[in-house]
Every structure is written in structure tokens, then in C-alpha cells.
N, C-alpha and C positions, 0 to 999 in steps of 0.2 A: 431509678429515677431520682433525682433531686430538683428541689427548688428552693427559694430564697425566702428563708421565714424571720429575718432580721425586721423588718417595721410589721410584722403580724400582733393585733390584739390579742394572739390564744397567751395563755402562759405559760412558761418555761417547761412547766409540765405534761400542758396540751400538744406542744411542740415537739417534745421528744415522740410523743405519741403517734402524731402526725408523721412525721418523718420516718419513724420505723413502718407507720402503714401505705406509706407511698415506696421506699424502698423495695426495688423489683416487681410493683404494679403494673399491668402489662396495660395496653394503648385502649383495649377494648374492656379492660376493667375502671381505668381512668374516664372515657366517656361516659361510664354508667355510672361511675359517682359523681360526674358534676350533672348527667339529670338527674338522681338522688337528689344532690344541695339543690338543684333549680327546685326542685319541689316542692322540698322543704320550703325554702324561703319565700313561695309563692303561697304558700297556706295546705300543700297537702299532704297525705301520708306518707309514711315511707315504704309499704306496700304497694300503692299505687302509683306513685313515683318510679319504683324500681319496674314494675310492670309494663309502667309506658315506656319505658327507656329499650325495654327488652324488645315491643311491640315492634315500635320505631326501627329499632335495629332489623328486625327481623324482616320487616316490610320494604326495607330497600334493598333491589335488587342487583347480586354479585354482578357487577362489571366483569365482562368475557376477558378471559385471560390470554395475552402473545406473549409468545418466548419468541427475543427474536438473538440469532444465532448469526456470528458472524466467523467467516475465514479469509484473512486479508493477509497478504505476506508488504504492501506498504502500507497501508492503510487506508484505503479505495472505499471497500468493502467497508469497515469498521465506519469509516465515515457516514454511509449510508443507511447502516443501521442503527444509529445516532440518532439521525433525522426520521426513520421510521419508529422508531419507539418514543420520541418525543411526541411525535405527534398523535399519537397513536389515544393517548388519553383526551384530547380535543376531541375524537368521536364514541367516547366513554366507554377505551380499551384499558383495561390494564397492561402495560407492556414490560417487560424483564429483560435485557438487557444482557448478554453474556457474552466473552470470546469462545469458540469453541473447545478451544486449549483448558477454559474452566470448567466445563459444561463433564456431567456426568452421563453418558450414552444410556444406563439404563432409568432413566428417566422419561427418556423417551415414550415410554408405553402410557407414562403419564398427562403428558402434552396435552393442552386442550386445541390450542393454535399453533401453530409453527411458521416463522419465516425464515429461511437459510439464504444469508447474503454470501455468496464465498468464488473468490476470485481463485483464473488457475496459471501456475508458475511453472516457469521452463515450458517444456514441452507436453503439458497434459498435467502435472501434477499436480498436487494439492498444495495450499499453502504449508507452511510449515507448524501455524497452530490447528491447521485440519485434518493434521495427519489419523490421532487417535482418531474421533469421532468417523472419520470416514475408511477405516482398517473394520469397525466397528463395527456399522452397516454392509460392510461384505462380507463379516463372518460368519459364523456359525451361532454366535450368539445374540442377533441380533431381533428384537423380539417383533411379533403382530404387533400392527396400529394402525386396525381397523376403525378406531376412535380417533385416528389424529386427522386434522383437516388442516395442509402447510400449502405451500407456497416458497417457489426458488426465482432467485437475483444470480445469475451468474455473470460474472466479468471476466469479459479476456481482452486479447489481441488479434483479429482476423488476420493480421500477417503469419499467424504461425497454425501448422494443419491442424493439430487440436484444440480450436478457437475454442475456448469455456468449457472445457470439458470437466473438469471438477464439478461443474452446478450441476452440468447435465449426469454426473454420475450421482450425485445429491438426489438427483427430482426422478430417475431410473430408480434406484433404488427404495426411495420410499413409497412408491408406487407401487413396486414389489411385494413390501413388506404388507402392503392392503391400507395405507395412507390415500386420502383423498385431496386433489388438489381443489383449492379455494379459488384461483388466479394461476391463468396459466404462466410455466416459468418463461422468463427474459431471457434472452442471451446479451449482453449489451458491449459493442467495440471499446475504442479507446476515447472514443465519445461517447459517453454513456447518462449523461445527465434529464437528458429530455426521457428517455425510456425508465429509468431508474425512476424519477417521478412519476409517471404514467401507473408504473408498477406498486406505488407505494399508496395512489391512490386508489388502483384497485382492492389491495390488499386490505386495506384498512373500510373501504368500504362495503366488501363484501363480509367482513367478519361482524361490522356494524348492525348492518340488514339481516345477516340468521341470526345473532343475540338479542336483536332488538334491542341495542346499546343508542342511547343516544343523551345522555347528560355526558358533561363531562366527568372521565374518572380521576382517583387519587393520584397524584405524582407518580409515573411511574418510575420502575427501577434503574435508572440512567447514571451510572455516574462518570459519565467521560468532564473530563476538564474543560471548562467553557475558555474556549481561545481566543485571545486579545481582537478586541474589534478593528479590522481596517475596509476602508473604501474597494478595497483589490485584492481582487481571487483570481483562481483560473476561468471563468465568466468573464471578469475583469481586470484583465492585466495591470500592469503598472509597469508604465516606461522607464526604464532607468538607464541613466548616463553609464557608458562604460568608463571607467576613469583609470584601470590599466587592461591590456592588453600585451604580455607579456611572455615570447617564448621562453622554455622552463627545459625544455630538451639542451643537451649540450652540441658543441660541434662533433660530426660527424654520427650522429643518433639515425638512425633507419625510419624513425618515430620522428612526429610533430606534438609533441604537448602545451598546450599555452596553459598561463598562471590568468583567470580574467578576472578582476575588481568591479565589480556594479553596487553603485549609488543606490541607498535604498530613503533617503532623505526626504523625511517629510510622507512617506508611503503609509506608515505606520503599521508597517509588516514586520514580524518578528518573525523568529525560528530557534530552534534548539540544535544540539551538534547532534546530527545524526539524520536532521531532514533534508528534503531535496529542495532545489530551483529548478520551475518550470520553465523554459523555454521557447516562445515562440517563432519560429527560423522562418525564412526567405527560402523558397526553391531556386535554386540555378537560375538567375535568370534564361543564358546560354540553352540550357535545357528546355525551357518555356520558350522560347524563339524556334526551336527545332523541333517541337511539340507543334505549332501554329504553322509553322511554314510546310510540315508535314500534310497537315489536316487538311491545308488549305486557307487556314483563316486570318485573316490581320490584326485579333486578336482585340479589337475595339468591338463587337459584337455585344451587347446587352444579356449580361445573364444575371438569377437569384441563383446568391449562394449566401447559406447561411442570413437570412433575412434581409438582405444586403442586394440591392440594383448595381451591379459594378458591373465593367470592360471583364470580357472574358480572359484577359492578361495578366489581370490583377487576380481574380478568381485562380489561376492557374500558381501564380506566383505564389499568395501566403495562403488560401485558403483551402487546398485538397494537395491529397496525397499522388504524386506524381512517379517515388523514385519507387516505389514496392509494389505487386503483383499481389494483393493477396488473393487464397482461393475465393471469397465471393467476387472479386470482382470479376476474374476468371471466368466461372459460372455464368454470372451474366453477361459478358462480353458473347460465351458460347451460343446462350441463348438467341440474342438479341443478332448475331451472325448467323445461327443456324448453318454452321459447318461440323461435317460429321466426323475429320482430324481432331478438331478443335474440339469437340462433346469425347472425344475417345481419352482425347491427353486429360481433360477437367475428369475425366470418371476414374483416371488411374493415378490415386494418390502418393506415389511412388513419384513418377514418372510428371507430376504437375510440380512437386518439391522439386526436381531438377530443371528442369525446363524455367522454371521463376527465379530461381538462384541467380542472381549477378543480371537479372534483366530488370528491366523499367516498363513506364506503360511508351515511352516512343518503341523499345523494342516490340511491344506487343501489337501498337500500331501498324508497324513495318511489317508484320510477318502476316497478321491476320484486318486486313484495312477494311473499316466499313464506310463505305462512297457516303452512303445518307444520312451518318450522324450527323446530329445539329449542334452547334455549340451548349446548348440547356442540357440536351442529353447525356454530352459527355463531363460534365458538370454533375449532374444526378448519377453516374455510374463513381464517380469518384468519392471516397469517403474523407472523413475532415482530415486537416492537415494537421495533427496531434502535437501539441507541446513535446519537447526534447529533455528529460529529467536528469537532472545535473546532482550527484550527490555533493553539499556545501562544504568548501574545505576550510571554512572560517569557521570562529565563534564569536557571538554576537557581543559577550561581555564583551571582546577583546578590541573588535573591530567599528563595534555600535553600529553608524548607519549605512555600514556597506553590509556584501555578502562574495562572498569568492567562489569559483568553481573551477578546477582543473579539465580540460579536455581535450581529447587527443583526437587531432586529424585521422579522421578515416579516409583516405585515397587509394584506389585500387583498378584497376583494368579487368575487363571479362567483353568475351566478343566482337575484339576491335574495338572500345570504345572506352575511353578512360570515365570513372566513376569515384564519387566522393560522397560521403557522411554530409544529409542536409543541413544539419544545424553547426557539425563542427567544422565543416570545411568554410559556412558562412562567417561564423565567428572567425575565424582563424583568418578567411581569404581576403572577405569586402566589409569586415566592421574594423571601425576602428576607435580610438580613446574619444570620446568627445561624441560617437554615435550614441543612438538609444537602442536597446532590446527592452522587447514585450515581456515580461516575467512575472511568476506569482511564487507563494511557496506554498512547498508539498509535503503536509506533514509525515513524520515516520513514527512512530510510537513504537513498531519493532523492532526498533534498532536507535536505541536509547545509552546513556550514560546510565550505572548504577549508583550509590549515593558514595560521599567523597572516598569511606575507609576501604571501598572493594577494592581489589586489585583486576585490572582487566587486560584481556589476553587481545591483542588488534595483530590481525593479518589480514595484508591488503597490496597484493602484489599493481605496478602497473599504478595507472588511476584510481584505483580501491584502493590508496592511500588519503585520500581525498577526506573521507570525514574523520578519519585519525589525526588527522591537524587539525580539524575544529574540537576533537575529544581535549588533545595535548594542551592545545588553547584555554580552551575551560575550563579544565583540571588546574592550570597554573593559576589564572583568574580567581577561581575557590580557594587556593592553598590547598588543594586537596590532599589527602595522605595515601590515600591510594597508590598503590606500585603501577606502574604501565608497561606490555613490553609488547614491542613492534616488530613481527616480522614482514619486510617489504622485501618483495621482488621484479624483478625485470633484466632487461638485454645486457646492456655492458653499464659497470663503477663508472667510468669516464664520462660518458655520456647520458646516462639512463638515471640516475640516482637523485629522483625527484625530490624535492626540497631537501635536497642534503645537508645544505648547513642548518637549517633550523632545527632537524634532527640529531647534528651534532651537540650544538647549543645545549639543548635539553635534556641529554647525555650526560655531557659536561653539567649540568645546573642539578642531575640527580632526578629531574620530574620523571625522564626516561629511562626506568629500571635497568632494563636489557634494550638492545638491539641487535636483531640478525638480519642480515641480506642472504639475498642467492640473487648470484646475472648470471641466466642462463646462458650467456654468448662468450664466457672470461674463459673461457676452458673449453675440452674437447667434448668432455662429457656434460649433457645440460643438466643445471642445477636449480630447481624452482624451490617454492616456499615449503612445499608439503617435507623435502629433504630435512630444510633447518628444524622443524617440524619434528621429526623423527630422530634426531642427530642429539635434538635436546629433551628423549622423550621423559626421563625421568624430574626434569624442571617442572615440566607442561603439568606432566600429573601431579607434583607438588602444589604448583599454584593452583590448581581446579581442587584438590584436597581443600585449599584456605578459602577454597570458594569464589575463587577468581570469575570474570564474565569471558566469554570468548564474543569474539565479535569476527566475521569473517567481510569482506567486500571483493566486487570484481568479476571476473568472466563464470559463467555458470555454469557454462559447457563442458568446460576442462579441470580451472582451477578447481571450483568449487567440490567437485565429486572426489577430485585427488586430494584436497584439505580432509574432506569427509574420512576420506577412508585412514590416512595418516591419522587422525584422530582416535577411530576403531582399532586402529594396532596399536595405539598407545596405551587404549582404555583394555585393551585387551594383557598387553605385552609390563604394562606396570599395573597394572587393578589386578591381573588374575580372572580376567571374566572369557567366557568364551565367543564367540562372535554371537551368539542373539541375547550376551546380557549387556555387551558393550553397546550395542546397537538401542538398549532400552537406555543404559547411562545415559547416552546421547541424548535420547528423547525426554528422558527425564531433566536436561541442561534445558532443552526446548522449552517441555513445561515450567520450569521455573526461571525463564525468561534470562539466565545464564548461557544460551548458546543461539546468539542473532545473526541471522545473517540479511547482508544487501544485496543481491545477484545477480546479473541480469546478460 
């Protein structure tokens, strides 16, 4: 500890004196000397000085302690439990703050409170800093916590069959272990804001009422980065002019890509290279005409959607989900039908993934129709119409008050009936330069720049090239000294080779260390990224040696698992490790925020 004894009356001698006896005085010996000095200077002794100060301490009572745990692969998660540990001291909680990625598993047994926010990726799995902690609680060594009393936030996507399954493997297992829940856990969609609060205030007040906590406590352990204040979030969009719109595919491409520019002027929204733009799209109209004229209805019907008295037109238009089948709506359509086909296909999970593939809800109309829905009703079976997340392929130094997003038309046929991507067929079909879109940004903390001297590894085949142009931006912006090297992939050189010349550019100018391509379509045999990947395995291990970052973006399905594994024969094939220490290397890049991925 230091402080500033330059205008102090002690003497030079008292000074030094003083300074060596504050020198590593801890916080709770520091209070008890300045009631000591109060006493003194008020007339008393210094045994009874010391003694009330002890009293005092001792007679207020320890504020209950949360550990609140978070697993976010974009930052969803993390956000929320921000906002639960901040406020958590308003009802005179101490709260601590942790990703799970830092969090030490046998601690656990320690826990007095626990809250687990943790979102689940791809298909069921965990985020990528959940891995450890939750390998952890399914093993062998995972201890009793008869003594713990937590609480689970899970987040997912009802579009996909393992809606939130990470929480609920979280809130399974500690239950197991002889943990007791406080509040029962959430599962919350792609709207998750109204439950996520509901959930926060349970949490907090049920821990309140069995500690009998009610001053406020210390500042608790929060240290996330307080983000520039603006008028617009995803609550509140912000309109912005599009000011290009831009095809970026060459002649004769199989693919649609546009380049789109949006105004962010005057918004006072910032971002960093590596976070998203939220989107909010238009459904077909087309489709909503064929949706109504199905039903029956003329689409001027008075319904609430989302606190809102609007034409059930509109409602259909921006405000619920039209072109996806997920399992609960499913479910409830079954119900609410009471047909025994229809209860058989929802009960066989197999068999409900293929029947929903490449269908919409007018297919599900047409096949399974109910005479007596009301417009309200089929409005209350539909869930929100979810923002469209654009990872940004600008940097903000570079660009100031715009933001750019690359995206690729989704068009496609299934069952007689041509189909298209809501947000990028809209972009692409009926906006144009001079339109506005609804947008917000979405921050990523996962998938960040390192500082200027790292060297970073970006593969990003397709539109996972997207925030490697705001990296390359930024990086030039800095002076940065950092090496960069891009492997990008897709169909054909001619056509497919997304911002090509700015990639040469940067090549040429030195920012761009390396560059490798693969187009699968140049040739007989297809060539993707994870090839150039392997081709240069003894580079890759070189720069991860200097401590390079990898950074991966793009299809999660395919690429992502084939990058993965190219990686483990690398680590294998130039480290010398065997497959379960390459696979720990890996995780150990994870933990130490050296191997990000964007996936999706």
C-alpha cells in the first residue's frame, strides 16, 4: 500500500516510519488503525480503541456469498451474468464474478451460493469455455455438495432438438451430486430477456430472505468493461440508412454474396473487430399473403404481439417466426390439434428433425389445418421473430460511423416450393441503398484481437472471412507489428475470392504475412481450408510455438470439426503428442483465449 506523505507534518523521520508500517498492511488492518487514530484523537485509549474497532467489525454481519458462473460461446451468457452480480450487492449479496474457463472445479464443494448461466452450441454442446467445468461434473471426480444451494440460466435455440441442453446438463448434474436448487432453472429461446430477468430476480431474492441479507453489500467482484453508453440495443434498435449494397460474388458464382454498408451516424454505437450486427429482417412478404389467404384471413384482424395492437399482417410480417418449425411449436400445434399422426411424429425425435427440415409453418398448415384457430392464437403459438447476427467485416478506426456485413443469399427448393434465407434474401431482394434496417450490436469478447506484437492465425473459409477484414483493418489502423496469416476458402478463384483485392493489397503492403486459398470446385478433387491447413503443417506449429492466436469462423457443421481435427494432426504430427495430449494442447489454446472460435 502507498500514499502520499509529501504535505504531511510528521518528519522526515516519522515518514519513513510510517511508510514502512503501511507497506503491505492488509484492508482489514488499515480499518483498524484508522479506529485506533479516531480514538486517539477523540480522547481515548488505545486499548479501548482497538477493542471497539474489533467489536464493530465483528458485529456486522458477513453478507452471503454468490459465485456467479458463466458459459457463453458469444457472449449472451456472460452478459447476463454481469447484470446478476451487479446487482446482486443492492440486496446485500456479495457476488464474484467468474468465466468458467477460470473457475477452478474443485472449489466447488466450497460454494456457499451458485448461479450457472451457460448457453449450448451446435447441437447440444457446451460452449467452448464450459468444456472443463462440465467434463468435470460427469466424472469421477466430482465431489458432494450437500452444502451448495445454486441455481441454472440456460440459453439456447428451440429451432434445434437439443434446445439448452448444456444448462439442463448443468442443473442434472448438480442435483445429482446432492446440491439443492434455490430457483428453479430457466430454459430461455432466442428471446430470453423477459425470463432471464424474472430468473435474476428470483435468484437474488431468494438468497436474500434465507441470509437475511438486506443492507447493501461491498462492491462485488465484477470486472467486465463498462461499454460505451448509447440510446440502442437490441430492445432498441437503431435505424440505419443502408448506404451500399453491393454484390461481391463474381460472374458466373453458384452463390449470391453482397458487401452491405450501414450508417451508424449519430447512433452512438460502437463495436470492436470480432463483434456482431444484430439484424432485424422482414418475412416474405409473398409468404405472409399465402399464410392469410390460407387461413382464411385478410390479415387486418387486431392482434397483441409483443405489447403492440397491430393488423395481424404486420404481426406476421416483422414480428414472429414464420419460416422454422421448431419442436415446441410442434408440440403445441399437436396438442392443440389433438391428432394421433401428429402426437406420434412430435414423440419421435428422429423422425420430427426430418419431417421439419426444408418445411415452414404454411407447410404445417397445409398438412395438419386447424378450422378454429383465431388469429390471437396463432400469434401466441408463434415465437419472436429473432434478430439475424451478422458477424462485422469492418473496423470502426478505419470506417468511423458506418459498420459493414458480408452475407450470402440463402435460396433453396424443398417440396415443390422455392425457399430463401429471411434476413439475407431480404437484404439482398427488397432493400435497397437509401432503405433503413433495424440493427443493434452484439458484442463478442470470445473472439477478440490480441495485443498489437501477437501474431494471429485467421481461417475463415466462405463468409467467415467477414471479421478478418475488420481484424486486417485494425491491425493496419494500430501500426500493429503483429504477423497475420489468412487461410480463406470456397467454390471457384474466378468467381468466389471474396474481397480479393483488398487481400492482395495487404499482401503487397506486408500487413498480410501469409496467404493460402483452397476453391473446392478448381479441380477434380475438392480442396478446402483444413488441406492448406496440413499442407503447411510445420508453419502452423511454428507460429503457435511464438504464440500465435488462432482464430477459426464459419460453418460449424463441417468446416469447423474438419479445421478441428487438422489442428490435432498437426499438434500431434509436429508436437509429438498423442491424440488425448493434443486434444489437452487444444484446450489449453482455449483456456488461454489463444484458440477462438465464431461458429455457427
Amino acid at each position: 500500500m502507498t500514499t502520499d506523505l509529501n504535505s504531511s507534518p510528521l518528519s522526515a523521520d516519522q515518514q519513513a516510519r510510517l511508510a514502512e508500517l503501511l507497506d503491505g498492511i492488509s484492508e482489514g488492518q488499515l480499518f483498524w488503525l484508522a479506529g485506533f487514530l479516531a480514538g486517539k484523537c477523540s480522547g481515548g485509549t488505545a486499548s479501548s480503541t482497538a477493542q471497539s474497532a474489533v467489536s464493530s467489525s465483528a458485529s456486522t454481519p458477513s453478507a452471503p456469498e454468490l459465485t456467479v458462473l458463466f458459459g457463453s460461446q458469444t457472449g449472451n451468457a456472460e452478459e447476463l451474468a454481469q447484470q446478476l452480480a451487479a446487482r446482486a450487492s443492492d440486496k446485500g449479496i456479495s457476488a464474484k464474478l467468474v468465466d468458467m474457463a477460470d473457475y477452478k472445479p474443485k472449489q466447488l464443494k466450497n460454494e456457499q451460493y451458485l448461479a450457472v448461466l451457460a448457453s449450448t452450441h451446435g447441437e447440444g454442446d457446451p460452449p467452448d469455455n464450459a468444456l472443463d467445468l462440465h467434463e468435470f461434473l460427469h466424472g469421477k471426480k466430482a465431489p458432494k455438495l450437500e452444502r451448495l444451494r445454486y441455481s441454472v440460466l440456460s440459453l439456447g435455440d428451440s429451432s434445434y432438438e437439443h434446445f439448452c441442453k448444456t444448462g439442463q446438463d448443468f442443473d442434472r448434474k448438480l442435483a445429482e451430486l446432492g446440491a439443492t436448487a434455490l430457483a428453479e432453472r430457466v430454459d430461455c429461446d432466442v428471446d430470453y430477456e423477459d425470463l432471464a430477468e424474472g430468473w435474476i430476480n428470483r435468484v437474488l431474492e431468494t438468497i436474500a430472505s434465507e441470509a437475511g441479507a438486506s443492507q447493501p453489500a461491498a462492491a462485488s467482484s465484477v470486472t467486465a468493461e463498462l461499454a460505451p453508453t448509447s440510446a440502442f440495443s437490441r430492445k432498441n434498435p437503431y435505424s440505419a440508412v443502408i448506404l451500399t449494397n453491393q454484390l461481391l460474388s463474381g460472374r458466373g458464382s453458384d452463390k449470391e454474396v453482397r458487401h452491405i454498408e450501414l450508417s451508424l451516424e449519430d447512433s452512438g454505437l460502437v463495436y470492436k473487430p470480432g463483434d456482431a450486427v444484430g439484424v432485424y429482417p422482414e418475412n416474405n412478404p409473398a409468404l405472409v399473403n399465402e399464410l392469410l389467404n390460407t387461413l382464411g384471413f385478410d390479415g387486418e384482424q387486431r392482434v397483441s404481439a409483443d405489447e403492440l395492437d397491430i393488423p395481424l399482417r404486420e404481426a406476421l410480417a416483422f414480428y414472429r417466426e414464420i419460416t422454422l418449425l421448431t419442436p415446441a411449436l410442434m408440440k403445441q400445434w399437436a396438442e392443440l390439434l389433438n391428432d394421433d399422426d401428429l402426437k406420434a411424429l412430435v414423440a419421435d425425435s428422429t423422425e420430427l428433425r426430418a419431417w421439419t427440415e426444408g418445411r415452414d409453418l404454411l407447410d404445417l398448415i397445409q398438412a395438419w389445418p386447424i378450422a378454429w384457430l383465431t388469429p390471437q392464437e396463432l400469434v401466441n403459438l408463434l415465437r419472436k421473430l429473432p434478430a439475424r447476427l451478422y458477424s462485422i467485416s469492418s473496423s470502426q478506426a478505419a470506417v468511423e460511423d458506418e459498420v459493414h456485413i458480408t452475407v450470402a443469399a440463402v435460396r433453396y427448393s424443398s417440396y415443390g416450393r422455392d425457399r430463401e434465407g429471411v434476413a439475407s434474401a431480404w437484404l439482398s431482394d427488397r432493400m435497397n441503398e437509401g432503405d433503413q434496417v433495424r440493427v443493434y450490436i452484439d458484442p463478442n469478447k470470445k473472439f477478440a484481437l490480441p495485443d498489437d506484437s501477437k501474431p494471429v492465425i485467421m481461417i475463415g473459409p466462405g463468409t467467415g472471412v467477414a471479421p478478418f477484414r475488420a481484424f486486417l483493418q485494425e491491425r493496419e489502423e494500430r501500426e500493429a507489428e503483429g504477423e497475420n496469416w489468412l487461410f480463406f476458402g470456397d467454390r471457384r478463384f474466378r468467381s468466389d475470392f471474396l474481397y480479393q483485392s483488398e487481400w492482395l493489397k495487404w499482401r503487397r503492403d506486408g500487413l498480410l504475412t501469409r496467404l493460402d486459398v483452397a476453391f473446392s470446385r478448381d479441380q477434380e478433387e475438392k480442396r478446402y481450408v483444413q488441406h492448406c491447413l496440413k499442407e503447411n503443417s510445420a508453419e502452423v506449429w511454428a507460429w503457435l510455438q511464438r504464440g500465435a492466436n488462432l482464430y477459426v469462423c464459419g460453418d460449424a457443421e463441417k468446416m469447423a470439426p474438419d479445421v478441428h481435427q487438422a489442428l490435432l494432426d498437426i499438434a500431434s504430427e509436429q508436437g509429438g503428442l498423442n491424440p488425448e495430449q493434443a486434444e489437452d494442447y487444444l484446450r489449453q489454446l482455449n483456456r488461454d483465449k489463444r484458440y477462438q472460435r465464431d461458429v455457427y
